[in-house]
N, C-alpha and C positions, 0 to 999 in steps of 0.2 A: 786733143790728147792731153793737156796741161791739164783741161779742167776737171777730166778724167781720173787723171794720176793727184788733183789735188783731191777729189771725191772720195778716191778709193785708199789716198791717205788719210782724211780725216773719219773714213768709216774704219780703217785701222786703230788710227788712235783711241773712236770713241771702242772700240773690242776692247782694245788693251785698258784702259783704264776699267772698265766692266769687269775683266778678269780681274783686275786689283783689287776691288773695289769686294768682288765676289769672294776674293782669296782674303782679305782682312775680314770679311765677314763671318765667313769658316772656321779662320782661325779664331776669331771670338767665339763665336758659337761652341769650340772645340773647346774652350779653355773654359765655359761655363759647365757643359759637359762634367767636365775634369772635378770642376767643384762639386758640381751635384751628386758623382760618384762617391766622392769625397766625404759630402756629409752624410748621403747613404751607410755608407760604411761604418762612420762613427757611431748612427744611430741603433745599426745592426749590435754594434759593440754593448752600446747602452743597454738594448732589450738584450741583450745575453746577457748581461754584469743584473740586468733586473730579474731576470731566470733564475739565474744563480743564486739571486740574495730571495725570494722568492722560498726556492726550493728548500734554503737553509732557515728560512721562516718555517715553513711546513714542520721541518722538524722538529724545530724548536717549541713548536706548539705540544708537538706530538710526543715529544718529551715530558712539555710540562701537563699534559693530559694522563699520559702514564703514572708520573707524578702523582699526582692529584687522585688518580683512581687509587694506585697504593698506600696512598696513607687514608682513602676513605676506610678501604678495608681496615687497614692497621685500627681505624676510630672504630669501627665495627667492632672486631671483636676485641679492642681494650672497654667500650661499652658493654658488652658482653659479658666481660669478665668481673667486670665492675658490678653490675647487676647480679653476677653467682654472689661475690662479696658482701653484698649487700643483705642477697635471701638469707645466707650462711648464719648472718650476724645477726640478722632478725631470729632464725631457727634459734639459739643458742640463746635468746631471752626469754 
């Protein structure tokens, strides 16, 4: 009966430290977890804030394209105009 009750304590103790052993492990596991959420999240942030700056590039382009096309025109017809001045001035010799 002792060698029993020493059997069936030392098959307790080895549970018990298993569960510790199991429950520190968890608990790391959970706390990398934690991290990894963690830096998900920031990353999420990053490609939003890169969205963002992204989106405000596009514009800015799209601006400076507007840009660009209106003063083409503007060269247009101050070319244009330049070229009447031109005929005018030759007519008049």
């Amino acid at each position: 009966m002792i060698q029993n009750n020493q059997k069936l304590e030392t098959i307790l103790v080895q549970m018990g430290e298993t569960i510790i052993a199991t429950t520190e492990t968890m608990e790391s596991l959970a706390a990398k977890m934690e991290n990894l959420v963690e830096q998900v999240q920031e990353q999420e942030q990053q490609i939003q804030q890169q969205g963002y700056q992204i989106f405000a590039l596009s514009e800015s382009i799209q601006n400076l394209v507007d840009a660009q096309t209106e003063s083409r025109d503007q060269l247009t017809q101050l070319t244009y105009l330049i070229h009447t001045l031109v005929n005018c001035l030759n007519q008049q010799e």
